[in-house]
C-alpha positions in Angstrom: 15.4 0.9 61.7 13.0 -0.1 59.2 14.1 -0.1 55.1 11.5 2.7 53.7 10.0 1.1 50.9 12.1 2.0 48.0 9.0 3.3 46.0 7.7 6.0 48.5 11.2 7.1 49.1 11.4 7.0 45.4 9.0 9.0 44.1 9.9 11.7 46.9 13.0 12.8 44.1 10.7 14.0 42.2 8.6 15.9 45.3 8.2 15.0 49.3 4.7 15.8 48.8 4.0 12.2 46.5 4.8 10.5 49.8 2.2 12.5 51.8 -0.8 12.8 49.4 -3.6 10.6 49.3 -4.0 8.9 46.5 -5.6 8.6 44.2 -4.3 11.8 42.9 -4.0 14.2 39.5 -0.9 16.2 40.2 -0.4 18.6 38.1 3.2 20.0 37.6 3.0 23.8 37.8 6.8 24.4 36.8 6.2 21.9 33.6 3.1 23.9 32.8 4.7 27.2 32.6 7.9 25.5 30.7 5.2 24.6 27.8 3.2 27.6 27.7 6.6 29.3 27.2 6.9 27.3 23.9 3.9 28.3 22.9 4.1 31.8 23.4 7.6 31.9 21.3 5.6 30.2 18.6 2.7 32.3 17.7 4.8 35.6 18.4 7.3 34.1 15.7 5.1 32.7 13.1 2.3 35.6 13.8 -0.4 33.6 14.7 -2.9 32.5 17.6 -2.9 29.5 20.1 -5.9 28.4 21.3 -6.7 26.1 24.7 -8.2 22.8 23.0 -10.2 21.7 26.8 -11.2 18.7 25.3 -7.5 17.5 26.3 -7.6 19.5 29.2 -9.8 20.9 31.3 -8.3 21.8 34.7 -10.0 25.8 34.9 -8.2 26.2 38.0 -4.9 27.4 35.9 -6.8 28.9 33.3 -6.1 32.3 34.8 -2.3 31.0 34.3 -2.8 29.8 30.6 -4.5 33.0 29.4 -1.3 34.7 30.2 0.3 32.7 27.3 -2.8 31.5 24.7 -5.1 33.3 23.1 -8.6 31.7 24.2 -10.1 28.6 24.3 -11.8 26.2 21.8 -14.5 24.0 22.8 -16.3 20.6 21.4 -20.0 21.8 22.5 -21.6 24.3 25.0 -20.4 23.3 28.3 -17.0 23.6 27.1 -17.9 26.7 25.8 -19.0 28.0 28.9 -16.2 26.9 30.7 -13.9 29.0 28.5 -15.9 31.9 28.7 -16.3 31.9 32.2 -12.7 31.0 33.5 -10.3 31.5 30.5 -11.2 34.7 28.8 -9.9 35.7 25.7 -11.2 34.3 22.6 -14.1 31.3 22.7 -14.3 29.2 19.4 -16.6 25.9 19.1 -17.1 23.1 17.0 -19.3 20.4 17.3 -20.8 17.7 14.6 -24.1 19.1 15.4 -25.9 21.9 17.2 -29.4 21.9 19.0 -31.5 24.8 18.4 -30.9 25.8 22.2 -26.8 25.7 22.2 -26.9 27.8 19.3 -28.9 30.8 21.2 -26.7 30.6 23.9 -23.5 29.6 21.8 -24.6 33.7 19.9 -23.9 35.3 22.9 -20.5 33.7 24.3 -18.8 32.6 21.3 -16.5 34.1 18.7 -16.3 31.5 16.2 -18.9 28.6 15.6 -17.9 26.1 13.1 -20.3 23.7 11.6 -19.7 20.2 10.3 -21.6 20.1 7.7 -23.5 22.6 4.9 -26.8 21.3 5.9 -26.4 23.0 9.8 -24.7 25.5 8.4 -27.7 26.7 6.3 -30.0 26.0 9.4 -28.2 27.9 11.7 -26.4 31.0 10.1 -29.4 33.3 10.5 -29.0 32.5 14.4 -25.2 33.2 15.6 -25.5 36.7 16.8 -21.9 38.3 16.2 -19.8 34.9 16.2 -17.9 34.4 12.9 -19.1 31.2 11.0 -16.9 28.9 9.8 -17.0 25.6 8.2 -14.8 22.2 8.7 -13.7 20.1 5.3 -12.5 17.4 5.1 -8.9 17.5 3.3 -9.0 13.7 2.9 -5.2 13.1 3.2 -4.3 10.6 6.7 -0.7 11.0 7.9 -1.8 8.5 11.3 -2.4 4.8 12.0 -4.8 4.9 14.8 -8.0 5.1 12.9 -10.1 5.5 16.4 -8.3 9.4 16.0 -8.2 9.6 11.8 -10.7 12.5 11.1 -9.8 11.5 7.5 -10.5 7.6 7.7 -13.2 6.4 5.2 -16.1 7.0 5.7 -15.4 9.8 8.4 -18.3 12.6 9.7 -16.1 15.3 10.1 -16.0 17.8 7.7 -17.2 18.4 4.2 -15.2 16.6 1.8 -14.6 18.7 -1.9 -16.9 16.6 -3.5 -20.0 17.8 -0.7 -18.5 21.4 -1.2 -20.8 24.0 -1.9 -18.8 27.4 -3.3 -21.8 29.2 -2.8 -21.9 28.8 1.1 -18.6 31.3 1.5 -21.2 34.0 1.3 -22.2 33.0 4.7 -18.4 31.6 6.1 -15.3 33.9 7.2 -13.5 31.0 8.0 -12.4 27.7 7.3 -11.5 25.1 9.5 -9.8 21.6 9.3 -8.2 19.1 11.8 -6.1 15.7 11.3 -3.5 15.0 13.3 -3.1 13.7 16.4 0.3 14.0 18.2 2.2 14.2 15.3 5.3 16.1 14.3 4.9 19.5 11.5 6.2 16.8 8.8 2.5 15.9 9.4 0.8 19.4 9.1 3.4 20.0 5.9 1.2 16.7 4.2 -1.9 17.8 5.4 -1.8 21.6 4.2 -0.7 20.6 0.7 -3.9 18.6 0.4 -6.2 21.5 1.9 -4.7 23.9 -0.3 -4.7 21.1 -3.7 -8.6 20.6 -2.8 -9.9 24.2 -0.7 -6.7 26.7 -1.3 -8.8 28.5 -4.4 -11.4 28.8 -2.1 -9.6 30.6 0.5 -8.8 34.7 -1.0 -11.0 36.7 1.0 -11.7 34.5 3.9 -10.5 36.1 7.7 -9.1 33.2 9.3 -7.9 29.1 8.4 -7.8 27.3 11.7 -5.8 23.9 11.5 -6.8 22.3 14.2 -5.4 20.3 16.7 -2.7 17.1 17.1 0.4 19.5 16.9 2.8 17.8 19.6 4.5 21.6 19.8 6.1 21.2 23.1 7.4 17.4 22.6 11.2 17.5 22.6 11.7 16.2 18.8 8.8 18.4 17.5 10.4 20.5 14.6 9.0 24.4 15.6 11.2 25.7 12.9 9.1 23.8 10.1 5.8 24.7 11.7 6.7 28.3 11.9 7.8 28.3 8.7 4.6 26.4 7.4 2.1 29.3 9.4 4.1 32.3 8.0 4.4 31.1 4.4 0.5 30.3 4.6 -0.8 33.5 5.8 1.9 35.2 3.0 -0.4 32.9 0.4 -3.9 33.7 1.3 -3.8 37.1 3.6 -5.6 34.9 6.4 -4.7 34.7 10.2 -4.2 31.3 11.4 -5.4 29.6 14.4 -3.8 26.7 16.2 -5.4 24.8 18.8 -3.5 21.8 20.5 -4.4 20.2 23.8 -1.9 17.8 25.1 0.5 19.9 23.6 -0.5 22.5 26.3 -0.2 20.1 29.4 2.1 17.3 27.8 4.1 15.8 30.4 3.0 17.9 33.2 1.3 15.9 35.6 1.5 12.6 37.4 -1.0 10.0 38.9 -0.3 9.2 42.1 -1.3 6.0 43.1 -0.5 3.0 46.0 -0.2 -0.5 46.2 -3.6 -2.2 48.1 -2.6 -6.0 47.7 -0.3 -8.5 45.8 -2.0 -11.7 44.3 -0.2 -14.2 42.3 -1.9 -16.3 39.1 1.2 -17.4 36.8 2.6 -13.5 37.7 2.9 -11.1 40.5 -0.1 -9.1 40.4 -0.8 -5.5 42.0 -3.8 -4.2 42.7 -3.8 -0.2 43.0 -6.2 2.6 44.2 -6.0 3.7 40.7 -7.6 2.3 37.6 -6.9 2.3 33.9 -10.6 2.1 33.3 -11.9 5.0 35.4 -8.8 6.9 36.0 -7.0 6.6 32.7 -9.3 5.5 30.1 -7.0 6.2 27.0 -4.6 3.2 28.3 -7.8 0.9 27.1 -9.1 2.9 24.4 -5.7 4.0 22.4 -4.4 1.4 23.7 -0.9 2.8 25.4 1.4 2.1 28.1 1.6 5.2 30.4 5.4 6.0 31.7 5.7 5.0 35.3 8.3 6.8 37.1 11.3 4.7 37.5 10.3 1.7 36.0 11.6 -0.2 33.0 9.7 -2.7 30.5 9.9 -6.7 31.2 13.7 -7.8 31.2 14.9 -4.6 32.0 14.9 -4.5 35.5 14.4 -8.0 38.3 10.6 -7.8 39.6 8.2 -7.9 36.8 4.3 -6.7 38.1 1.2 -6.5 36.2 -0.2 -3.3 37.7 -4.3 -3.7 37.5 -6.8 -1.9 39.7 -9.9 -2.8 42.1 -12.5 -2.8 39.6 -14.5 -5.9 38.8 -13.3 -4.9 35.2 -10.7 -8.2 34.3 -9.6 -6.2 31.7 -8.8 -3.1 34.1 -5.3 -3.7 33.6 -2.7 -0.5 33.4 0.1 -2.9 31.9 3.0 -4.9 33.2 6.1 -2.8 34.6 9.2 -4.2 36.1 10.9 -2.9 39.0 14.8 -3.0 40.8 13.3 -4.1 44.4 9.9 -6.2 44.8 6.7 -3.8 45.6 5.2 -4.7 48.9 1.8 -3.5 50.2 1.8 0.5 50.9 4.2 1.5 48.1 3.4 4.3 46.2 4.2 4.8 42.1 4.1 7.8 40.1 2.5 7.1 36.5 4.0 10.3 34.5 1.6 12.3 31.8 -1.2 11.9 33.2 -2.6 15.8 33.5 -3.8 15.2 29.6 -7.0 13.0 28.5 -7.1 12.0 32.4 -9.4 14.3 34.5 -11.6 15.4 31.5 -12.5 11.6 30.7 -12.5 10.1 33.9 -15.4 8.0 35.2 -16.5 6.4 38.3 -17.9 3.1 37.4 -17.7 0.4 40.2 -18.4 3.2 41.9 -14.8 3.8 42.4 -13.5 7.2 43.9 -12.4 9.7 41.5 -9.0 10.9 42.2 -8.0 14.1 44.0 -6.9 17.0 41.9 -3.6 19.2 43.1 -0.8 21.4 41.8 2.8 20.9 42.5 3.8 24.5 42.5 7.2 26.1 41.2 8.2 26.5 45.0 8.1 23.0 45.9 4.5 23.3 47.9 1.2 21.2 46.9 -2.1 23.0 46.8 -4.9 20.6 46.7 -7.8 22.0 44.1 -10.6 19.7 44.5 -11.3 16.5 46.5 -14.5 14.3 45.0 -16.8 12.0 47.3 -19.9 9.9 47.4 -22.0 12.8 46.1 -19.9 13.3 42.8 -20.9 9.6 42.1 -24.2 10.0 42.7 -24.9 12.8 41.7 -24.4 11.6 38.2 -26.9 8.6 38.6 -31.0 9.4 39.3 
């Protein structure tokens, strides 16, 4: 009888279906889902407050009818996002993007509850033309509590949001909210920072206003992610000002709750052992070349940990399409199938297919142990983005 090959049989301990499904594939983890929306329900009842969907993190409307059982809408980066939320979530639709066209606007009246603008300039352009959506406006509270300054709204010279220098009093006439964002999956020691230099710059500003929406980054459902503080942080803040807070996280929503299932095409050797996978950090995970990061790989360890050492890299002509190097307790042969972990956030909603490379299916590992598969793509999803 034949050794199975250790990864296949491997990854099974997490589900028999990773050893059946083609791949590549998004796998989205329904039981993980419903554990973090959990946390986020016990959160806004506690502190009073509303959750919000950020889709820019994740997108996957096929458990939107799911989420909206928890959250409290969606928020959105533009129209389409917009749209998506209004169509599939439900519940409330809020939007904010560094700049409007005259068109999104009109159709951004009809389907939105909040619009935020970026700036006073759009804000006095547009506030005659939002229908019955609440303005608001995003400042700039100046204070960074990150390193990565790809994701520092605050970094010099930064476009979003008016800083208290640009700020213009007079334009609360027109605003019922205020709106700020700088974190990105941080911890409520963060947020603590950030609020006591909103309210040092904007918090005289904010008596009389409806809502204060602070934004996204909140790693809520992370293990170590102190809940107690950011509860404490939303009730003491709506005590000050009489305002109800928003939240709006998106990995925080689908953090750790979904795997990239992916096989071994060929082994090569140059100085290393060299994998070559069906999936690729260019197309399939960007954020592994644009944060950079290492993405967790199921039953793996870091060089020296374990005895076979592999660069894992992909089929793209991309030399640089290279997920990272991962070590292993057996060697990897042709066929074997790994599970990179995470991979439901910042994966399907910026993945690409350059090289013309197939985009990966999309499916749900349900609480009862079956997979559903939501959507397989093909040629005509690549071309059908090319004229």
């Amino acid at each position: 009888m034949s050794t199975p090959h250790w990864s296949i049989d491997m990854i099974k301990t997490i589900s028999p279906v990773f050893g059946t499904v083609d791949t590549p594939c998004y796998v989205l983890d329904e039981a993980a889902l419903i554990r973090n929306l959990g946390i986020l329900r016990e959160v806004k009842e506690r502190a009073d407050c509303k959750i919000l969907l950020a889709q820019k993190a994740f997108s996957m409307f096929a458990v939107y009818p799911l989420i909206s059982r928890y959250l409290d809408g969606t928020t959105a980066s533009g129209l389409y996002e917009a749209r998506l939320g209004h169509e599939h979530f439900g519940g409330e639709v809020h939007v904010f993007s560094p700049a409007y066209k005259p068109d999104e606007i009109a159709e951004l009246s009809h389907i939105a509850d909040h619009i935020v603008f970026n700036s006073l300039a759009q804000l006095y352009k547009y506030k005659d033309s939002c229908g019955t959506a609440g303005i608001g406006l995003r400042v700039n509270p100046e204070c960074s509590t990150q390193e990565h300054g790809i994701y520092d709204p605050c970094a010099a010279g930064s476009r979003l949001g008016v800083t208290l220098a640009q700020f213009d009093p007079e334009a609360l006439r027109f605003v019922e909210g205020l709106h700020f964002h700088t974190l990105c999956e941080q911890n409520s020691d963060a947020l603590e920072v950030t609020l006591k230099a909103f309210e040092d710059r904007f918090g005289k500003y904010l008596h009389g206003l409806k809502w204060v929406n602070f934004g996204g980054g909140h790693h809520i459902t992370r293990e170590d992610y102190d809940r107690e503080r950011l509860i404490r942080l939303v009730s003491e803040f709506k005590d000050r000002y009489g305002v109800e807070v928003y939240l709006e996280p998106g990995e925080a929503v689908a953090l750790n709750a979904g795997y990239l299932v992916t096989e071994v095409m060929d082994i090569v050797h140059n100085g290393l052992d060299i994998a070559v996978m069906d999936a690729s950090a260019a197309c399939h995970m960007p954020d592994v070349l644009e944060m950079p990061y290492r993405p967790p790989l199921y039953l793996s360890g870091k060089e020296g940990e374990k005895p076979y050492t592999y660069r894992l890299s992909s089929r793209t002509c991309l030399a640089g399409d290279i997920i990272g190097d991962y070590c292993f307790d057996s060697p990897l042969k042709v066929g074997d199938r790994l599970c990179f972990e995470d991979m439901a956030i910042y994966s399907m909603v910026k993945n690409n297919t350059f090289n013309g490379m197939p985009l990966p299916d999309i499916g749900i590992l349900h609480t009862d142990g079956s997979f559903g598969l939501v959507k397989r793509f093909g040629y005509e999803d690549f071309k059908g983005r090319l004229s």
